[in-house]
C-alpha positions as protocol buffer text, in pm:
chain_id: "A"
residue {
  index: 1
  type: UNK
  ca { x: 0 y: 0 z: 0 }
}
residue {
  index: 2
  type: UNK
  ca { x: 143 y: 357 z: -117 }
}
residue {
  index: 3
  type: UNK
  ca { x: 207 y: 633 z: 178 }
}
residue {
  index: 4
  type: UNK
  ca { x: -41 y: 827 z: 2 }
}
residue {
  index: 5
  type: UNK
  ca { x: -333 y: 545 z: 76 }
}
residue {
  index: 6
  type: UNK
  ca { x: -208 y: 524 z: 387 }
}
residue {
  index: 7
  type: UNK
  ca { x: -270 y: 831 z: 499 }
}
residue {
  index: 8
  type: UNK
  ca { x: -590 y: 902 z: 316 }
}
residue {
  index: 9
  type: UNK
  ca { x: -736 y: 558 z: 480 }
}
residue {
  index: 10
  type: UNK
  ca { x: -664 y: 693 z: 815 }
}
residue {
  index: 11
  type: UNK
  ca { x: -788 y: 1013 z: 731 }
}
residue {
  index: 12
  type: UNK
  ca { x: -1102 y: 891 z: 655 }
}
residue {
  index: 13
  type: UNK
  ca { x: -1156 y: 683 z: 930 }
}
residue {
  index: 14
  type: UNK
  ca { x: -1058 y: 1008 z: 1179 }
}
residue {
  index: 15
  type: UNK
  ca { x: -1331 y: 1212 z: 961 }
}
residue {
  index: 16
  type: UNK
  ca { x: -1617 y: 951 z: 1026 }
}
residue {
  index: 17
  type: UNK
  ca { x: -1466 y: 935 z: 1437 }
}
residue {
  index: 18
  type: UNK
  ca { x: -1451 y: 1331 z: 1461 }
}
residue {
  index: 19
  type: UNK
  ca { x: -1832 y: 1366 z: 1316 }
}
residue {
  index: 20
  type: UNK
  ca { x: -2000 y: 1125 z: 1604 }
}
residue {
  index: 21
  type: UNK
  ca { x: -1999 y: 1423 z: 1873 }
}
residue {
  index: 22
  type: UNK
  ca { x: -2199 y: 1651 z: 1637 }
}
residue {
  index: 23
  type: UNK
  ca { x: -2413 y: 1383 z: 1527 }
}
residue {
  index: 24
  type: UNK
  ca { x: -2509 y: 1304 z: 1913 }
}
residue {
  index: 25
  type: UNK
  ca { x: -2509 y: 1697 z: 1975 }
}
residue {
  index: 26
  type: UNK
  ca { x: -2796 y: 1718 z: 1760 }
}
residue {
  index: 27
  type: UNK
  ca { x: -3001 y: 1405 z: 1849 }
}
residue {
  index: 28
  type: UNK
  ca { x: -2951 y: 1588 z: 2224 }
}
residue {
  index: 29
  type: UNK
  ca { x: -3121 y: 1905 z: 2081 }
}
residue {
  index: 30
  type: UNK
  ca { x: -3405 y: 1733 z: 1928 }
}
residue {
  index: 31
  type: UNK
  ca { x: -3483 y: 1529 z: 2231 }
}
residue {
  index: 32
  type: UNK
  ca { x: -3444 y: 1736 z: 2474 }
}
residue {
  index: 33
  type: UNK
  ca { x: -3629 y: 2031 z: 2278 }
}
residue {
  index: 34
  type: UNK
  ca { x: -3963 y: 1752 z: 2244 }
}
residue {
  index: 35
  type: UNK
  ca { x: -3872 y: 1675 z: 2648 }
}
residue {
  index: 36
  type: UNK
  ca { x: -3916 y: 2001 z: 2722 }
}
residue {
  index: 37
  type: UNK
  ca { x: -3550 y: 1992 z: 2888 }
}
residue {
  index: 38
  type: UNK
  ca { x: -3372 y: 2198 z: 2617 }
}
residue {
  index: 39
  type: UNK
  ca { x: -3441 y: 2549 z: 2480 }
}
residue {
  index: 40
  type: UNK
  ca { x: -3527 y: 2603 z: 2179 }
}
residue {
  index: 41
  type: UNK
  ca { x: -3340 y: 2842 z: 1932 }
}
residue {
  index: 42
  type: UNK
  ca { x: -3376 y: 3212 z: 1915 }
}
residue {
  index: 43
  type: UNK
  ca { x: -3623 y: 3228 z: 1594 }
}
residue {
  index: 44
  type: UNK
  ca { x: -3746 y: 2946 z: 1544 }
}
residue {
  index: 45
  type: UNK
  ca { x: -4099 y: 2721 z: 1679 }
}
residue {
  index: 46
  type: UNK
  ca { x: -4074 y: 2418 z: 1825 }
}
residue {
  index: 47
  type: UNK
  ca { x: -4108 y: 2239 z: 1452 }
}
residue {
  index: 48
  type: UNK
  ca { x: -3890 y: 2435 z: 1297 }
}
residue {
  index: 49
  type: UNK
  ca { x: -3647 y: 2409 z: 1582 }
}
residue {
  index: 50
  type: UNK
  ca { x: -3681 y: 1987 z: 1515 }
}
residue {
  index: 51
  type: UNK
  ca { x: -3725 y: 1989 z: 1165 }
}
residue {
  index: 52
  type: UNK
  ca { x: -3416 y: 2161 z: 1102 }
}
residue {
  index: 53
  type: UNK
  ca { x: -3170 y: 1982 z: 1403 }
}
residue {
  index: 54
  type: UNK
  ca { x: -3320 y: 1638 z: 1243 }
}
residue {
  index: 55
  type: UNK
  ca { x: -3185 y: 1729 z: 924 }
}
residue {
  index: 56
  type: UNK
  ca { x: -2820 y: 1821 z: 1035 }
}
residue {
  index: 57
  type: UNK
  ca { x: -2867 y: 1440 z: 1176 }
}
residue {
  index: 58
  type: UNK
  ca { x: -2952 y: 1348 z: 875 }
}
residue {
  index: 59
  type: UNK
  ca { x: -2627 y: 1508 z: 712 }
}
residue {
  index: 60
  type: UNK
  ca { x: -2389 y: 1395 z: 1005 }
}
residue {
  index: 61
  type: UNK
  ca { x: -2464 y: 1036 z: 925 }
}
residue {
  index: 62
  type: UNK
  ca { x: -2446 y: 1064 z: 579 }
}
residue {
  index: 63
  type: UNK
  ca { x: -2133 y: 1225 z: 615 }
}
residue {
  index: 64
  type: UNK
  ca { x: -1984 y: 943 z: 848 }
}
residue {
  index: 65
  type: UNK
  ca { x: -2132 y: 685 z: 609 }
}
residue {
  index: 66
  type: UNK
  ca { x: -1903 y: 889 z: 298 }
}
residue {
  index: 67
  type: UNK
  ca { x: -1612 y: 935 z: 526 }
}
residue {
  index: 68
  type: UNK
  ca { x: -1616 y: 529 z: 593 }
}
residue {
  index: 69
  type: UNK
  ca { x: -1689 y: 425 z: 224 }
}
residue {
  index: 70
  type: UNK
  ca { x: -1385 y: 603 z: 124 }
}
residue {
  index: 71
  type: UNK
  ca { x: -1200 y: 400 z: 308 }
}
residue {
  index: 72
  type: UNK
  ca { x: -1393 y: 21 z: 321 }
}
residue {
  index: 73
  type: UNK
  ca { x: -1364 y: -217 z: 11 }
}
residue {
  index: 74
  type: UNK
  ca { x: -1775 y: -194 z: 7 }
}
residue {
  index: 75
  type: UNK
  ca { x: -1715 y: 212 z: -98 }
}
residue {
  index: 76
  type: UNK
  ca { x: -1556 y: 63 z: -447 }
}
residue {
  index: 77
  type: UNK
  ca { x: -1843 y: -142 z: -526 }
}
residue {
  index: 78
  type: UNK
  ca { x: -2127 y: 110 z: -455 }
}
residue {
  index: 79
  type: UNK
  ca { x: -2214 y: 297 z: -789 }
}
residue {
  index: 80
  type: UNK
  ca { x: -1989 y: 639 z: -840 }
}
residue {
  index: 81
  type: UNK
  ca { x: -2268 y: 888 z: -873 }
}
residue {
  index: 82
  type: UNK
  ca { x: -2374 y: 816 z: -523 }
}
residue {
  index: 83
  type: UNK
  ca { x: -2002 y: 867 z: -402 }
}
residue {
  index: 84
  type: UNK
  ca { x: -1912 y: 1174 z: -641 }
}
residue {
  index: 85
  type: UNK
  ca { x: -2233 y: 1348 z: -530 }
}
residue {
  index: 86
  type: UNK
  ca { x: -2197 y: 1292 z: -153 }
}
residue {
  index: 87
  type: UNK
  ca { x: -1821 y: 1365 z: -142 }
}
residue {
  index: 88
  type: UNK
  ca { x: -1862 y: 1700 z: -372 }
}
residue {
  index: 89
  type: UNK
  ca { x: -2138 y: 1832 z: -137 }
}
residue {
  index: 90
  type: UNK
  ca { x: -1990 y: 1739 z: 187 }
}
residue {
  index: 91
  type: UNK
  ca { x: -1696 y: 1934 z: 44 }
}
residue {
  index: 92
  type: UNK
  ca { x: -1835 y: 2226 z: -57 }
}
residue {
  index: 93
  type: UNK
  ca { x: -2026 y: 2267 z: 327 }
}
residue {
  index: 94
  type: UNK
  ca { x: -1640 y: 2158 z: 490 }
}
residue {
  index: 95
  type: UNK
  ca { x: -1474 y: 2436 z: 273 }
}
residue {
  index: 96
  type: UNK
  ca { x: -1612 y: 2724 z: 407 }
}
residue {
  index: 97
  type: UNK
  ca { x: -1660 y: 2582 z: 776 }
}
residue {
  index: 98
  type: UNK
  ca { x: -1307 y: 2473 z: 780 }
}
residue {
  index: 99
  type: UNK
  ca { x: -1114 y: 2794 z: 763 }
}
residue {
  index: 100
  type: UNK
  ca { x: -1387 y: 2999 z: 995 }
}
residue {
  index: 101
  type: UNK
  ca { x: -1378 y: 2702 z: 1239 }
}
residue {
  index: 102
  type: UNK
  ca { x: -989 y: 2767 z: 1269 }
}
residue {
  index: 103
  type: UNK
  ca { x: -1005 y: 3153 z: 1261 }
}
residue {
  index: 104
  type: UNK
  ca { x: -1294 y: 3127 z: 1574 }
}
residue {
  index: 105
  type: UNK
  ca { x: -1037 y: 2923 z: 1732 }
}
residue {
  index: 106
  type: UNK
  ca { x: -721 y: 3150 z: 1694 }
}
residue {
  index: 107
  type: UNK
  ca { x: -972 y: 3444 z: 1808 }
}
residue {
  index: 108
  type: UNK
  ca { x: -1077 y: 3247 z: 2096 }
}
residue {
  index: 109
  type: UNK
  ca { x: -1437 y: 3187 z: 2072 }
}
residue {
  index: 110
  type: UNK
  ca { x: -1637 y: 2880 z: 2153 }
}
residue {
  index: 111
  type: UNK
  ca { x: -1801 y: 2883 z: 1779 }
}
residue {
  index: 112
  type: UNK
  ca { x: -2133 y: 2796 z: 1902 }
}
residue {
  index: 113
  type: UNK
  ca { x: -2461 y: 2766 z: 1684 }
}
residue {
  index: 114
  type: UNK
  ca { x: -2649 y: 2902 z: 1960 }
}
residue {
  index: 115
  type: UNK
  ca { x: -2616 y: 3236 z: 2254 }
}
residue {
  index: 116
  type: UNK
  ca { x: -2708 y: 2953 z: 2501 }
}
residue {
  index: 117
  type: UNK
  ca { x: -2438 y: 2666 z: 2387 }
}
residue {
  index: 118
  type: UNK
  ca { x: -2269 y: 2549 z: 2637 }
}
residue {
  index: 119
  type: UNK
  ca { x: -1836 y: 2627 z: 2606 }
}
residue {
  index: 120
  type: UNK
  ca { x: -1816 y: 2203 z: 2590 }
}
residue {
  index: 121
  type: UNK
  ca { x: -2043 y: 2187 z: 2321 }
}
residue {
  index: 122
  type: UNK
  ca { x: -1890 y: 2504 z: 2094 }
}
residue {
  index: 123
  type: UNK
  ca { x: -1569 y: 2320 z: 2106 }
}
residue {
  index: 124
  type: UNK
  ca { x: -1690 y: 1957 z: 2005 }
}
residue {
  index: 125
  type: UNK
  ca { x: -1873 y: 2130 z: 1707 }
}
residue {
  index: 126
  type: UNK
  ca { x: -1558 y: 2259 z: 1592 }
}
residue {
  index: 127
  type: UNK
  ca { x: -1361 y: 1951 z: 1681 }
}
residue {
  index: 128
  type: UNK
  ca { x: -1630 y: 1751 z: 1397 }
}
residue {
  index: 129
  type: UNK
  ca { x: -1610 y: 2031 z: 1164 }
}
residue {
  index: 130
  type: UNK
  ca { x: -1201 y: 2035 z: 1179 }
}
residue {
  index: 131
  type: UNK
  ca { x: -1172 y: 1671 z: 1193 }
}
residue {
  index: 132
  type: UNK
  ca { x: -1431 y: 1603 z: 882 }
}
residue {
  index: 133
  type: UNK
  ca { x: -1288 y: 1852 z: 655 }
}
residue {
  index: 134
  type: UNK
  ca { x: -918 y: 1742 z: 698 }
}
residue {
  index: 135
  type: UNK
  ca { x: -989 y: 1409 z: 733 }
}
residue {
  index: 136
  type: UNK
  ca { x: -1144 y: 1433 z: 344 }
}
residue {
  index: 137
  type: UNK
  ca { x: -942 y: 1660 z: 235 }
}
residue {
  index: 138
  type: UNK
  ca { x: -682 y: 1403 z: 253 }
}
residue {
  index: 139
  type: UNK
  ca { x: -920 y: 1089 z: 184 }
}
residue {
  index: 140
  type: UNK
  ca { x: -1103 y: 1210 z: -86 }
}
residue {
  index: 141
  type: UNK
  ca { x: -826 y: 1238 z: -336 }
}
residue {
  index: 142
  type: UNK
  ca { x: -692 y: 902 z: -223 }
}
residue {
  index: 143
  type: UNK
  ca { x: -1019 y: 715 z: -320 }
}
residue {
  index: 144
  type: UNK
  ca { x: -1092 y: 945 z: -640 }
}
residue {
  index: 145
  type: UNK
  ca { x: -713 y: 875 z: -682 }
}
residue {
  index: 146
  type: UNK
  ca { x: -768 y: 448 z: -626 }
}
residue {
  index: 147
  type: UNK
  ca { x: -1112 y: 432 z: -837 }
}
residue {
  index: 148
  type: UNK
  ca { x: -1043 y: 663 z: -1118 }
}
residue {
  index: 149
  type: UNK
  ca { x: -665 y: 706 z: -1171 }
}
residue {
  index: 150
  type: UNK
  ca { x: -670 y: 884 z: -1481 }
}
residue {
  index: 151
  type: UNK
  ca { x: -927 y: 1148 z: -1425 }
}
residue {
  index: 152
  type: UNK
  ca { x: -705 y: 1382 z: -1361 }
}
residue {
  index: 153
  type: UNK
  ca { x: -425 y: 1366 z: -1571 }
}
residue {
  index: 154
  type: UNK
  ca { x: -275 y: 1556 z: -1865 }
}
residue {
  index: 155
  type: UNK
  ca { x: -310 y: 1966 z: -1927 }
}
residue {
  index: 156
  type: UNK
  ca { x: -542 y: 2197 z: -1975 }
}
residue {
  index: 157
  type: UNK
  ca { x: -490 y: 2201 z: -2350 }
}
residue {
  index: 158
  type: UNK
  ca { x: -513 y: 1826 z: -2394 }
}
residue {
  index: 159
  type: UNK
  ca { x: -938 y: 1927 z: -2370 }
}
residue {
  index: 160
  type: UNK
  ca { x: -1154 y: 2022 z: -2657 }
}
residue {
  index: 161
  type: UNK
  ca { x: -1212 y: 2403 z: -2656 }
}
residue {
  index: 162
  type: UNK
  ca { x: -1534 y: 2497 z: -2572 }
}
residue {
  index: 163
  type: UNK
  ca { x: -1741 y: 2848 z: -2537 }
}
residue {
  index: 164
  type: UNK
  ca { x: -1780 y: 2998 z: -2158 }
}
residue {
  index: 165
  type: UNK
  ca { x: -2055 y: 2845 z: -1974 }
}
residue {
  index: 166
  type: UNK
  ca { x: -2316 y: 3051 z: -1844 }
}
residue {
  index: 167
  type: UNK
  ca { x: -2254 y: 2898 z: -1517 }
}
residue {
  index: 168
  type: UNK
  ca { x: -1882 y: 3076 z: -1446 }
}
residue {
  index: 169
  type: UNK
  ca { x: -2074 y: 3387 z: -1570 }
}
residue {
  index: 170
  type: UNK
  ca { x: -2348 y: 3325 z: -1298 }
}
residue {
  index: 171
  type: UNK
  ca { x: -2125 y: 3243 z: -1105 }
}
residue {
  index: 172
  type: UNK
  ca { x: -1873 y: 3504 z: -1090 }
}
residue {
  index: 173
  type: UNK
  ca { x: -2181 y: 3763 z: -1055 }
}
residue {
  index: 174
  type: UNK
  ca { x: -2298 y: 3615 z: -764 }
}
residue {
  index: 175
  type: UNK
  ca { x: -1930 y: 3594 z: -592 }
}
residue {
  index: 176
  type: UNK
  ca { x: -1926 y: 3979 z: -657 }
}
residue {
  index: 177
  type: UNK
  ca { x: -2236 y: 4042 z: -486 }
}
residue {
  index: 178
  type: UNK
  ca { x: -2089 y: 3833 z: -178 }
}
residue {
  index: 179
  type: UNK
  ca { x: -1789 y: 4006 z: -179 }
}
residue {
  index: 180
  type: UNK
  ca { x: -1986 y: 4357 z: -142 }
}
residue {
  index: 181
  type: UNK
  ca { x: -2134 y: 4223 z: 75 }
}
residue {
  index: 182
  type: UNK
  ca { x: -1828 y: 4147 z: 295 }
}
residue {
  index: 183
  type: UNK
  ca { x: -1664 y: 4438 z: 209 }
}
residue {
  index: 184
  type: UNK
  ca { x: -1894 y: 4635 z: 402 }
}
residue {
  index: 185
  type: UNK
  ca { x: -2162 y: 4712 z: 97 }
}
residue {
  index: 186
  type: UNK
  ca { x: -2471 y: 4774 z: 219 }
}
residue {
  index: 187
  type: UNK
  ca { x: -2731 y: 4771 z: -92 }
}
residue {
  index: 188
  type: UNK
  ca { x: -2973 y: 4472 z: 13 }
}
residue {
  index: 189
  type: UNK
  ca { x: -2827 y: 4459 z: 373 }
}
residue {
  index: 190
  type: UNK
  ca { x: -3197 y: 4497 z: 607 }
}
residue {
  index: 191
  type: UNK
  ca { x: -2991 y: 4505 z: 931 }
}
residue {
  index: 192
  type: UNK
  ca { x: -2649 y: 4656 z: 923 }
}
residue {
  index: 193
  type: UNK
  ca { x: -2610 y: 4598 z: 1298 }
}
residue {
  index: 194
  type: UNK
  ca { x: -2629 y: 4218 z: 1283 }
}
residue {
  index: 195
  type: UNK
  ca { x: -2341 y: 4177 z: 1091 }
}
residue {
  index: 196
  type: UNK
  ca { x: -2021 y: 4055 z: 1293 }
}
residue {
  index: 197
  type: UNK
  ca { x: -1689 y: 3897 z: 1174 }
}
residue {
  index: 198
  type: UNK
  ca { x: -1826 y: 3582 z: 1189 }
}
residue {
  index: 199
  type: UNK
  ca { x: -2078 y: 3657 z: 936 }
}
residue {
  index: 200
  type: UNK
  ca { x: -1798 y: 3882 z: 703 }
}
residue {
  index: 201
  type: UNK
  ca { x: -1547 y: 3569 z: 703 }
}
residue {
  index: 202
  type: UNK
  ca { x: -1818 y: 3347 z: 594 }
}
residue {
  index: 203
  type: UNK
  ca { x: -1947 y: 3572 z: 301 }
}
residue {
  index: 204
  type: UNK
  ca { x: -1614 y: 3655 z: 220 }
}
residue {
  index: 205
  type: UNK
  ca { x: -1511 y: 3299 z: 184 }
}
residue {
  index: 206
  type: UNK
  ca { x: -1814 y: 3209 z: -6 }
}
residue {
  index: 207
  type: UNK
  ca { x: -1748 y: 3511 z: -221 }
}
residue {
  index: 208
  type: UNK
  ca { x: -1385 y: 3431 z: -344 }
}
residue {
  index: 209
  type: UNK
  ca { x: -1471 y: 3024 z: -395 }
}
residue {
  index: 210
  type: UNK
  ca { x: -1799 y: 3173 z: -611 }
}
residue {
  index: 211
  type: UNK
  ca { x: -1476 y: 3366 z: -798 }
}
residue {
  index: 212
  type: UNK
  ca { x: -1239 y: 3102 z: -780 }
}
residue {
  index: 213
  type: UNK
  ca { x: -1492 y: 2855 z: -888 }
}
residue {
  index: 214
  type: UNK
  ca { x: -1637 y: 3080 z: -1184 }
}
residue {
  index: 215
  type: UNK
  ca { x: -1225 y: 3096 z: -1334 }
}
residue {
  index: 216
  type: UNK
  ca { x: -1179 y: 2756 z: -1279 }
}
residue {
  index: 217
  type: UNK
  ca { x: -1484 y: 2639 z: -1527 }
}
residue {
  index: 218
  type: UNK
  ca { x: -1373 y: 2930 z: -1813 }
}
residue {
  index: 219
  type: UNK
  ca { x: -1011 y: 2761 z: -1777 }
}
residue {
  index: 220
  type: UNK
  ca { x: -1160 y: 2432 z: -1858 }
}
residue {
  index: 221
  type: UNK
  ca { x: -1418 y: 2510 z: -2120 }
}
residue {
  index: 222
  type: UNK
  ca { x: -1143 y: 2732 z: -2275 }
}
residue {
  index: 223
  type: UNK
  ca { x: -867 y: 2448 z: -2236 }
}
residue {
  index: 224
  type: UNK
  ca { x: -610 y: 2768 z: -2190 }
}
residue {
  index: 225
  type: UNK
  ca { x: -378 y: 2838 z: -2042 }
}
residue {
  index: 226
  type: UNK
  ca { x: -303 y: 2486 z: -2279 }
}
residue {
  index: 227
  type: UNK
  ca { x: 16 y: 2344 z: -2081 }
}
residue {
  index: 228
  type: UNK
  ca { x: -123 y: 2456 z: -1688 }
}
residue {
  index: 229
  type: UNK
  ca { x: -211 y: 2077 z: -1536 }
}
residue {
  index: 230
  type: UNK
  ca { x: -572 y: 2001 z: -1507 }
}
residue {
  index: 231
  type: UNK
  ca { x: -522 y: 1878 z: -1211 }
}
residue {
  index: 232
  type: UNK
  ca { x: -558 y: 2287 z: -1027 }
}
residue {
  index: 233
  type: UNK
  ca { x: -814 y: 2397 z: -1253 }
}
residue {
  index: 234
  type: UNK
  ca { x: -1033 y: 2089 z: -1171 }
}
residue {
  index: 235
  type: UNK
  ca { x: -966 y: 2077 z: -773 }
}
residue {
  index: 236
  type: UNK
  ca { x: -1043 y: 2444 z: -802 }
}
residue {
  index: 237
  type: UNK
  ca { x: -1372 y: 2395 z: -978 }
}
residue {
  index: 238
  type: UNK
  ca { x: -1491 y: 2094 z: -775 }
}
residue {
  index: 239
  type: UNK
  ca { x: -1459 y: 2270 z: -448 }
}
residue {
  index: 240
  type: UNK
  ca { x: -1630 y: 2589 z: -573 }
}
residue {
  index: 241
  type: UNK
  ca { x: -1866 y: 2411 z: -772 }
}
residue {
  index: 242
  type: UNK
  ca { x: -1968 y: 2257 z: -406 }
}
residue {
  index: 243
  type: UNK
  ca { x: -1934 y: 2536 z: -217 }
}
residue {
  index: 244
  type: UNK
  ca { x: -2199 y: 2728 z: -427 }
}
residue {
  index: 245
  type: UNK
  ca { x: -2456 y: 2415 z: -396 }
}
residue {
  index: 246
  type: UNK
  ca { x: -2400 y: 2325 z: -61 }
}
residue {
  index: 247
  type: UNK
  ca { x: -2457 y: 2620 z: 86 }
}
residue {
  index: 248
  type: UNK
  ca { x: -2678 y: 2781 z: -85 }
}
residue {
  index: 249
  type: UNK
  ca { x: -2916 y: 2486 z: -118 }
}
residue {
  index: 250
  type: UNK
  ca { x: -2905 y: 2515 z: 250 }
}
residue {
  index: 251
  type: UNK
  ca { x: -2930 y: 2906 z: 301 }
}
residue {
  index: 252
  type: UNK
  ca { x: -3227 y: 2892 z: 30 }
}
residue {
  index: 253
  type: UNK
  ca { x: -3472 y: 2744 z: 203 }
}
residue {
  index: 254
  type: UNK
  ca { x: -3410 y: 2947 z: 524 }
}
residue {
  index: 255
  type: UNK
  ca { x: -3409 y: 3270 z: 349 }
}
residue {
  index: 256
  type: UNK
  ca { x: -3727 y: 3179 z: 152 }
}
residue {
  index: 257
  type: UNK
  ca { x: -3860 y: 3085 z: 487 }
}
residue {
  index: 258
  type: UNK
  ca { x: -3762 y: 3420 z: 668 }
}
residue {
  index: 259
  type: UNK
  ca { x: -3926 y: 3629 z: 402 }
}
residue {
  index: 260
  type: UNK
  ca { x: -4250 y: 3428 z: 389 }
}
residue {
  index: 261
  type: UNK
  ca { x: -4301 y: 3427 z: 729 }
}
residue {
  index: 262
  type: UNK
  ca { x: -4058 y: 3729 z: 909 }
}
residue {
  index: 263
  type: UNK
  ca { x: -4054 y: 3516 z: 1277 }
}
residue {
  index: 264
  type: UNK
  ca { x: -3976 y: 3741 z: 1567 }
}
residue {
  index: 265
  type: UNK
  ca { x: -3625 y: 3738 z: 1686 }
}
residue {
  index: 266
  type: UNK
  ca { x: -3507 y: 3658 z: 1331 }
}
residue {
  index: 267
  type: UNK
  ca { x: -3272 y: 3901 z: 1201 }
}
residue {
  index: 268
  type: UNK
  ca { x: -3068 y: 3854 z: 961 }
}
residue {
  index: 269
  type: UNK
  ca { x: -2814 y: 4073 z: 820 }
}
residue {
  index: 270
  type: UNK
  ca { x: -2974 y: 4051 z: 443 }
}
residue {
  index: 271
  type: UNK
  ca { x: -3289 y: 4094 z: 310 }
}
residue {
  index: 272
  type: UNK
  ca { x: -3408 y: 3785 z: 290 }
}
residue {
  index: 273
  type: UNK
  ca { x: -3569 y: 3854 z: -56 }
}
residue {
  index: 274
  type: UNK
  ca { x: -3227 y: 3989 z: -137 }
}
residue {
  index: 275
  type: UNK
  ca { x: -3008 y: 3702 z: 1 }
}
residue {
  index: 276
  type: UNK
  ca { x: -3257 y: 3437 z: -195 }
}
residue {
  index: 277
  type: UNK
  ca { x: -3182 y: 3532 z: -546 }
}
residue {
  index: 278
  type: UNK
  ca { x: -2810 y: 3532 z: -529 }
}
residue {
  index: 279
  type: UNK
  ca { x: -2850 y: 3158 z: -323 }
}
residue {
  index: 280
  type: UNK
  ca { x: -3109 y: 3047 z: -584 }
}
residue {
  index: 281
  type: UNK
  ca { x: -2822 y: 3138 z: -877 }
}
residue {
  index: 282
  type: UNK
  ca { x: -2561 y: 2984 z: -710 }
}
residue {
  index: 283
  type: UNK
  ca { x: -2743 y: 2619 z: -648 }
}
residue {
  index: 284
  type: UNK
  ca { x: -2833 y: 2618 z: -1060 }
}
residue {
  index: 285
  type: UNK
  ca { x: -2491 y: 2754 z: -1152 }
}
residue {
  index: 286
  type: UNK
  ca { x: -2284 y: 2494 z: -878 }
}
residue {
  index: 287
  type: UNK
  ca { x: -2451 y: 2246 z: -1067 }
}
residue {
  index: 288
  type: UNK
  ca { x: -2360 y: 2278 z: -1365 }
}
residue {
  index: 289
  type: UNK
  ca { x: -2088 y: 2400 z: -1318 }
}
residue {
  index: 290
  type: UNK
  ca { x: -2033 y: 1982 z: -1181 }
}
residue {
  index: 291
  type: UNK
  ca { x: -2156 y: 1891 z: -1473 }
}
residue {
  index: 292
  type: UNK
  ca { x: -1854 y: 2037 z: -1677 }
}
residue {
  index: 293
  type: UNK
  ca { x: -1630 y: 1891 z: -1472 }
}
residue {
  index: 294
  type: UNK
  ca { x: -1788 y: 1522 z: -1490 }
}
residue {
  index: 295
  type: UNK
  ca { x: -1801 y: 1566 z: -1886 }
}
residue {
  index: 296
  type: UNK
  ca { x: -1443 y: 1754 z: -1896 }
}
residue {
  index: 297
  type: UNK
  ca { x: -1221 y: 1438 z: -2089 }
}
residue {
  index: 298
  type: UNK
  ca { x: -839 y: 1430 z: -2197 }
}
residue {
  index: 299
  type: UNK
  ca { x: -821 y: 1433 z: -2570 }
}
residue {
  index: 300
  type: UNK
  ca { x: -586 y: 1034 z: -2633 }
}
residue {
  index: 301
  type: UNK
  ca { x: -252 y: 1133 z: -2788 }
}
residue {
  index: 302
  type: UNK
  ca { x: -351 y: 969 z: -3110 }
}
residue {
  index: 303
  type: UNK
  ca { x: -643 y: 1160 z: -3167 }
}
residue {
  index: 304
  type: UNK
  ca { x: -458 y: 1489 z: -3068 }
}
residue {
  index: 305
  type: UNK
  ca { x: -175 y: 1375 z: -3359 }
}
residue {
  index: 306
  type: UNK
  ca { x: -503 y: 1303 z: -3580 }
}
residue {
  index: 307
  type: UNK
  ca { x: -652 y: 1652 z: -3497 }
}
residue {
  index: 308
  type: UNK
  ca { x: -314 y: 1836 z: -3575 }
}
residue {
  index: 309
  type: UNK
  ca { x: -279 y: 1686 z: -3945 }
}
């Protein structure tokens, strides 16, 4: 077994370890919120205070069942689309978490979800989030690596040319409007006061992978510059592709939910009617944006001679 398996096989296994406390965080929160032992969050009604905690269930145990099929012989058998789609979403929620979960941690902070979580809790959430998205940032290369060993070889210029998609477009637009956004813009912005670093870091970060994603696709579709790797370009584009869907298909709902029915206590910093557009662009564009990199392909040597002469 190469070093390289090695260590993504471990790292996989530490992902699915690291994600059990959040998993049994949550199942906490939705028990003891129906015991009537637990408070519910600021915002929300008892069913919307379950509905949503049994979902991030939901997600924690998909994303320990990912984290151990990367590494168990079973995860080679199972059908790819299952994998691909599972590992690019869990991705694009880890890559955005990741780097705010370390910079709460360097400032000091708990991290909590919740005014009323205790310290303990703040800190295992982080723990899950930091363990899950190193642990497949290292195992999810190994496995793509194991099962498809060629998908990402070659250059950028060994692709068929192809015109811009309209997804990097969309893309790139809606990056631009997060990056306002965290810059301190303030068109669309309902309550100014509500936003904190917290919430600057994480638009920030979902503005530049919206950017970085949006390049990444025109690089591919435009197979230039022709001798860069693919490898960059398509890393690039898989983890801002994932970003955009992820979170957005997550933020979506809530924002669509905030402006239907305005709860008390509920502020966020953006309108919600202004916050759902860009999310609703960015789910559409993230995916198809996936879709060019599924259907990106190396053009064989011999055909490239044959296209030449």
């Amino acid at each position: 077994m190469e070093r390289w398996d090695r260590v993504g096989r471990g790292a996989a296994y530490g992902a699915a370890l690291a994600l059990v406390p959040y998993a049994l965080i949550k199942v906490s929160w939705v028990v003891g919120s129906l015991a009537g032992v637990l408070p519910v969050g600021d915002g929300f009604g008892m069913a919307e205070w379950v509905v949503l905690n049994t979902v991030t269930v939901g997600m924690a145990a998909i994303g320990i069942t990912l984290a151990l099929a990367l590494v168990r012989p079973w995860g080679m058998r199972i059908p790819g689309p299952p994998v691909v789609f599972c590992a690019w979403v869990g991705s694009g929620f880890l890559v955005s978490i990741l780097p705010f979960a370390v910079f709460g941690a360097l400032r000091g902070g708990a991290g909590g979800e919740d005014p009323e979580m205790p310290v303990w809790e703040g800190a295992l959430v982080q723990f899950s989030f930091l363990g899950m998205g190193l642990g497949l940032t290292l195992a999810v290369p190994a496995y793509l690596r194991r099962r498809w060993p060629d998908a990402f070889t070659g250059r950028l210029g060994d692709s068929p040319r192809a015109a811009v998609p309209w997804a990097a477009v969309v893309a790139g637009a809606v990056g631009l409007v997060w990056l306002y956004w965290a810059l301190g813009g303030t068109a669309g912005i309902a309550h100014p006061a509500e936003r904190n670093t917290d919430w600057h870091v994480l638009v920030g970060l979902s503005g530049g992978w919206a950017l970085a994603a949006a390049a990444a696709t025109t690089m591919l579709a435009r197979a230039r510059p022709a001798r860069l790797p693919r490898r960059p370009a398509l890393v690039i584009c898989w983890i801002g592709s994932g970003s955009l869907f992820a979170w957005s298909g997550w933020k979506a709902p809530v924002s669509l939910y905030l402006a239907l029915s305005d709860p008390a206590g509920a502020l966020p910093p953006e309108h919600p009617a202004a916050a759902l557009v860009p999310h609703l662009c960015a789910v559409l564009a993230g995916a198809a944006m996936l879709r060019t990199v599924l259907r990106t392909r190396v053009i064989p040597p011999s055909s490239q001679e044959e296209r030449a002469a």
